[in-house]
C-alpha positions as CSV (number, residue, x, y, z in Angstrom):
1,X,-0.5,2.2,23.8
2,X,-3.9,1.1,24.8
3,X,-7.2,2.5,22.9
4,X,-7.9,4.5,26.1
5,X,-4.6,6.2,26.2
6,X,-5.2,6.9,22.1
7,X,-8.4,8.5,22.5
8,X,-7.4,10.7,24.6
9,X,-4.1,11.5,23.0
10,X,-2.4,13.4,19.5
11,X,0.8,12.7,18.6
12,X,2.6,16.4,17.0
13,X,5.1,15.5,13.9
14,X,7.6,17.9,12.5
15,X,7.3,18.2,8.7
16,X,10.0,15.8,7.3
17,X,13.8,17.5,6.2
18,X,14.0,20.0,3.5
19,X,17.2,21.5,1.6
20,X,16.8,24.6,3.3
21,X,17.1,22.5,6.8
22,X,20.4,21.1,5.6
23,X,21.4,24.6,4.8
24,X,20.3,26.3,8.0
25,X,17.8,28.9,6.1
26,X,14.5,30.3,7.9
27,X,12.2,29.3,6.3
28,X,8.9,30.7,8.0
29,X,6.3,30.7,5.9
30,X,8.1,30.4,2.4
31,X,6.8,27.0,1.0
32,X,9.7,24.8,0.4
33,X,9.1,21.2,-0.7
34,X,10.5,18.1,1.2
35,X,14.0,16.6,0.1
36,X,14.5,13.0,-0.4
37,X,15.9,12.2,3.0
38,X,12.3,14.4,4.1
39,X,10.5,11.9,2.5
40,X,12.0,8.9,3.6
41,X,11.5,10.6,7.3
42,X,8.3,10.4,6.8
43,X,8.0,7.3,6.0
44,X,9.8,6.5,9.4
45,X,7.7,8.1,11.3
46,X,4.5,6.4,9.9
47,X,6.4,3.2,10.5
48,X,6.9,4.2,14.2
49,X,3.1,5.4,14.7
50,X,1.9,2.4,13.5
51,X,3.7,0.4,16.0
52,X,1.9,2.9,18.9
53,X,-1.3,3.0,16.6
54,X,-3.9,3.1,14.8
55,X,-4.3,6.8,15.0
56,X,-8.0,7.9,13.0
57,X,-7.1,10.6,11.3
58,X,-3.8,12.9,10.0
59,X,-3.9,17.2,10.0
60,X,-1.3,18.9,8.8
61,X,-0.5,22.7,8.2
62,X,-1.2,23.9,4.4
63,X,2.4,24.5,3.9
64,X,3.9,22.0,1.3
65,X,6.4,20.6,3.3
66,X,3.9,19.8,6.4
67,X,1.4,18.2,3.4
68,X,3.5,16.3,1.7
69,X,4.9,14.7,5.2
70,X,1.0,14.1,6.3
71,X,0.3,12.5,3.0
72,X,3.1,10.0,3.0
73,X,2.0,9.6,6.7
74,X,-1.8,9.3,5.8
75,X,-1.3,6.3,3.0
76,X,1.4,4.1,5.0
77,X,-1.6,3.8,7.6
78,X,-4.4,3.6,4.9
79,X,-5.8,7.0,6.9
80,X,-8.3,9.3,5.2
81,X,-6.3,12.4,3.1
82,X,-5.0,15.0,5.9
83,X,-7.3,17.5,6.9
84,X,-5.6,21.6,6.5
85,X,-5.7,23.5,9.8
86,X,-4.3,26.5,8.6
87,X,-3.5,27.6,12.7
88,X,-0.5,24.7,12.9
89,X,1.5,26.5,10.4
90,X,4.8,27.7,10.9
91,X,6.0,30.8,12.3
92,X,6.0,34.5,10.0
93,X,9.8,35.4,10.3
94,X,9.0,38.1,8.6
95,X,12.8,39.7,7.2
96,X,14.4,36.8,8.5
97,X,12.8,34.5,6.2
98,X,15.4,32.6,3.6
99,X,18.3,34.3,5.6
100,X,20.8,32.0,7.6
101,X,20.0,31.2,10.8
102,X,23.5,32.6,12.1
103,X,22.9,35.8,10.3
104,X,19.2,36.1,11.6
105,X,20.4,35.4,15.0
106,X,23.8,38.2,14.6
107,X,20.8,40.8,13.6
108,X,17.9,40.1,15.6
109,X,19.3,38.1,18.5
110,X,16.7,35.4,19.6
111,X,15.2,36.1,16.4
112,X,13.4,38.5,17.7
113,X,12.5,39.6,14.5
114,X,10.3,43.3,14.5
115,X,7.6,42.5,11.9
116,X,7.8,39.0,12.3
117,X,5.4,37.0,14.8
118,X,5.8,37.5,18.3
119,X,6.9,34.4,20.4
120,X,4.3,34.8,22.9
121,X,1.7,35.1,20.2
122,X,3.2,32.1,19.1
123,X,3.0,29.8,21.8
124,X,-0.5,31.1,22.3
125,X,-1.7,30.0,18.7
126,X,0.2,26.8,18.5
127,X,-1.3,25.6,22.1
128,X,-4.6,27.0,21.3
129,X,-4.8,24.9,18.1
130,X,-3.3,21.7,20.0
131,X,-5.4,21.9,22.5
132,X,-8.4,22.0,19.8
133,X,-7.5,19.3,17.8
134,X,-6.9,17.0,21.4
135,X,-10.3,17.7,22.6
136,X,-12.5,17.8,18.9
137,X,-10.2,15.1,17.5
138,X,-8.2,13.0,19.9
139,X,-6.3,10.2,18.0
140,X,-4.9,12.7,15.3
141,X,-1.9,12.6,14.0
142,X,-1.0,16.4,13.6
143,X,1.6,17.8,11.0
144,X,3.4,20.9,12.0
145,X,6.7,23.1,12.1
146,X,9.5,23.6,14.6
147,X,9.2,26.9,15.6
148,X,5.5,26.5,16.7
149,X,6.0,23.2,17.8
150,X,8.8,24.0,20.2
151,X,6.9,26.8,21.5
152,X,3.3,25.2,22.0
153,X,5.3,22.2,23.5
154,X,7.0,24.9,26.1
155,X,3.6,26.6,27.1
156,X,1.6,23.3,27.6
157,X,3.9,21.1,29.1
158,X,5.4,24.1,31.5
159,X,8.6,23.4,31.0
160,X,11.0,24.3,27.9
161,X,10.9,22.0,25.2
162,X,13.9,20.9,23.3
163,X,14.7,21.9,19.3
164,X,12.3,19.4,17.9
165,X,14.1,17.4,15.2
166,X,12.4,17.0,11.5
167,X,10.6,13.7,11.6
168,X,10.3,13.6,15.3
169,X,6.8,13.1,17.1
170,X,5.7,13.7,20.5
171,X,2.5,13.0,22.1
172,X,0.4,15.0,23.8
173,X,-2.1,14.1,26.6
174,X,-3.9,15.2,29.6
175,X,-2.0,15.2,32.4
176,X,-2.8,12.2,35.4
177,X,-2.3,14.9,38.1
178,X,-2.3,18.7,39.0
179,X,1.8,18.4,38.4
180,X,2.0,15.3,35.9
181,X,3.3,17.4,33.4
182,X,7.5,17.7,33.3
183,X,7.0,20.8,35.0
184,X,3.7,21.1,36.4
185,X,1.7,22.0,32.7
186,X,-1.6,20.6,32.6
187,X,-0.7,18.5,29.6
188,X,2.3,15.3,29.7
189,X,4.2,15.4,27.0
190,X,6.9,12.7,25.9
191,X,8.9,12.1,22.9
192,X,8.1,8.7,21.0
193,X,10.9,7.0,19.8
194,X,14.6,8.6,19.9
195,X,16.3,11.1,17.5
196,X,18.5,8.0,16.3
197,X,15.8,6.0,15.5
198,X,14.2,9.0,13.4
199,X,17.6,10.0,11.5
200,X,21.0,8.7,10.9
201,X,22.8,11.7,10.9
């Protein structure tokens, strides 16, 4: 990556694995910490940014999991301490929160929870904040959650993201053309690395 392309890029990290991940729970807004293997992640993903680096600076959500992730990140590439943007943090499930995913999805299907956040208000708050932090801070590393990650991905790219992996990182950037985005967003999006370089499971 040239400093051209970095300056006028962010690259989006999902919070590294907790044991709530392992045991498919929502967690939403409940604050659980990383796991071991989330901690190692992390370190794996700073090891991959610094090969497509240096980045200037590392935000990250105010939920532990998110901080701790943006920390590790922050001292393997001698970065300033992560900067809290409370709009990157995770979805409120509302009732669904600490339930299993399968039994969320056999009451609410699509979690489509009634007193948790909407999905379009969603996507709205996680692309609003992205495309913030791309034009105030372009070269940031930014520290977020699934959920809201999936979704901003969807709306500014304009076409549906995948399930974003814990540990993975995608980079964000204007798009070259009127349809340079995967399906004609305004921004290109593109995962860096693979899922198997990011986990061995």
């Amino acid at each position: 990556m040239t400093t051209d392309t970095r300056a006028s890029s962010i690259v989006i990290v999902r919070h590294g694995e907790t044991d709530w991940n392992i045991g498919r729970r929502i967690q939403g807004r409940t604050d659980i910490a990383l796991n071991e293997r989330g901690r190692a992640q992390a370190g794996e993903i700073a090891e991959l940014l610094h090969g497509e680096g240096p980045w200037r600076r590392v935000v990250t959500s105010p939920l532990g999991r998110a901080a701790e992730t943006a920390r590790i990140i922050a001292d393997r590439l001698a970065l300033p301490p992560a900067e809290v943007v409370a709009d990157v943090i995770e979805r409120d499930f509302g009732s669904a929160e600490g339930m299993l995913v399968a039994d969320a999805n056999a009451q609410w299907p699509g979690l489509d929870v009634p007193d948790a956040e909407g999905l379009s208000a969603l996507a709205e708050r996680g692309s609003a904040a992205f495309e913030r932090i791309l034009r105030d801070a372009p070269g940031a590393i930014v520290v977020a959650h699934g959920a809201l990650i999936r979704s901003a991905l969807t709306a500014l790219g304009g076409a549906p993201a995948p399930r974003i992996l814990n540990g993975e990182a995608w980079l964000m950037e204007p798009a070259a053309g009127p349809h340079a985005g995967a399906g004609g967003g305004r921004f290109a999006i593109r995962r860096l690395g693979t899922p198997a370089e990011q986990h061995d499971f």
